[in-house]
C-alpha positions as CSV (number, residue, x, y, z in Angstrom):
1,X,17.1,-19.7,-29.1
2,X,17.1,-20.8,-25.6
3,X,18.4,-18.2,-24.4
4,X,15.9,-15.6,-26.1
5,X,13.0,-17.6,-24.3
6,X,14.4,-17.1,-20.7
7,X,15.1,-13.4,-21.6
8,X,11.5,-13.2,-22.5
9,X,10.3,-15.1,-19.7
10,X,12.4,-13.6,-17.3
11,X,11.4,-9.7,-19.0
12,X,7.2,-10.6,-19.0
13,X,8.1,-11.7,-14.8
14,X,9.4,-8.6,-13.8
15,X,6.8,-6.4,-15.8
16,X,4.2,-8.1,-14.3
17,X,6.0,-8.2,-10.9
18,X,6.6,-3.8,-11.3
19,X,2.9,-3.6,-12.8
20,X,1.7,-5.7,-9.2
21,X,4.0,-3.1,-7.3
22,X,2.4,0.2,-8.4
23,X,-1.1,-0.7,-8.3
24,X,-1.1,-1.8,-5.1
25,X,1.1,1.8,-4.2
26,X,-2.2,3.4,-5.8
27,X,-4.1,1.5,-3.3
28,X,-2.4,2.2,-0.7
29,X,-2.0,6.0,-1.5
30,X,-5.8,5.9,-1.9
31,X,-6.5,4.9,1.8
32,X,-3.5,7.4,2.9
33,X,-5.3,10.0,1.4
34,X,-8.7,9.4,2.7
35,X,-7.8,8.6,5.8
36,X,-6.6,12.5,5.9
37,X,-9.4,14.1,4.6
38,X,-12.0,11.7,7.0
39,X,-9.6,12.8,9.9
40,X,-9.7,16.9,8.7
41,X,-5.7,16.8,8.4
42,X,-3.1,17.8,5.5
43,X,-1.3,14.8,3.5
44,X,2.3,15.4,3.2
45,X,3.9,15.3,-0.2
46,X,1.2,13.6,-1.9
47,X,2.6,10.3,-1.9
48,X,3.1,6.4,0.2
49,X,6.7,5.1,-0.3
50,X,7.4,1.4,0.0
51,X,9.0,-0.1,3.2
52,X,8.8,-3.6,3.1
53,X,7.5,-6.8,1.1
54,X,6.8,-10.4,2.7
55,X,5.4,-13.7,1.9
56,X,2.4,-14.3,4.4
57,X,-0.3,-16.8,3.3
58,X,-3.8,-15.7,2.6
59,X,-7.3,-16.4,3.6
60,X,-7.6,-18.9,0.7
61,X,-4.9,-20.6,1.8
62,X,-2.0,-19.0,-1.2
63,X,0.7,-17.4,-0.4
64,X,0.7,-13.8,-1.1
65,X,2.6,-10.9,-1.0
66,X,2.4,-8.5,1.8
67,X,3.3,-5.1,1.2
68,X,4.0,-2.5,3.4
69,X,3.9,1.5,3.4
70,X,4.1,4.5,4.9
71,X,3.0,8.4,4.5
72,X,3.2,11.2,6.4
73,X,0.5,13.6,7.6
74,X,0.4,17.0,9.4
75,X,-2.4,18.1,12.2
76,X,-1.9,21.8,12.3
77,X,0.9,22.2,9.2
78,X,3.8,22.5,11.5
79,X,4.0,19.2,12.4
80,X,4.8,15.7,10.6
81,X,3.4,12.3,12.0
82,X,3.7,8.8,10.2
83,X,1.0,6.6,9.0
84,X,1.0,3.1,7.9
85,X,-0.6,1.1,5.6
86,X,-0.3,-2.7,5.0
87,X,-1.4,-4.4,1.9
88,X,-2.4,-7.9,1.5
89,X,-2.7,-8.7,-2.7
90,X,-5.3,-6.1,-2.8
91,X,-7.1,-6.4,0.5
92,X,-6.1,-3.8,3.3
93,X,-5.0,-5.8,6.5
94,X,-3.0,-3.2,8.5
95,X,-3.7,1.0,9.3
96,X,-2.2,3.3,11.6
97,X,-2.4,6.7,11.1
98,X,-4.6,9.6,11.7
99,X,-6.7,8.3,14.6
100,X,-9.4,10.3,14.2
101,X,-9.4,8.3,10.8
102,X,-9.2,5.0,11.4
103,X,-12.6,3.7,12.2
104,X,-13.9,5.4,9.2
105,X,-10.9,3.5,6.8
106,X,-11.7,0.1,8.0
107,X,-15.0,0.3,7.2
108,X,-14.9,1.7,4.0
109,X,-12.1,-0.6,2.7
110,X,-13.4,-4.3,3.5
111,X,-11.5,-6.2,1.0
């Protein structure tokens, strides 16, 4: 009986832990994308892909997980450049990418 509880405690953690993950890879491949089309250049393969997760505290004071990712986007379709993208819980604290961009995605992502 024991045993089932931890299975079931240990199964609801990491479904919750995967369900975190992916929302916040829609959030960041949200802000990938519309930092392309504010900066009038092509988004590469449609996708952000994960590159690294850390504990850093928050503004309330909780520690949070921040998550990191990267895309890739294409001036004149010949070329590939990287962007980044770093999350904090749901609020956008890093961006590099298409500078033309930039300004625009800070502003429209506050939290």
């Amino acid at each position: 009986m024991p045993t089932l509880l931890i299975l079931m405690v240990v199964g609801a953690t990491a479904f919750f832990m995967f369900t975190a993950a992916r929302a916040a890879a829609e959030r960041a491949a949200e802000i990938g994308r519309d930092a392309c089309e504010a900066a009038g250049v092509q988004w590469l393969d449609q996708s952000v892909h994960a590159t690294g997760v850390r504990l850093r505290r928050m503004d309330n004071g909780w520690l949070g997980l921040e998550r990191s990712f990267r895309f890739e986007y294409s001036e004149d379709g010949h070329d590939r450049h990287v962007g980044r993208v770093q999350l904090l819980g749901g609020k956008l604290v890093g961006f590099s990418g298409p500078s033309r961009a930039a300004q625009a995605v800070v502003r429209s992502f506050p939290n």
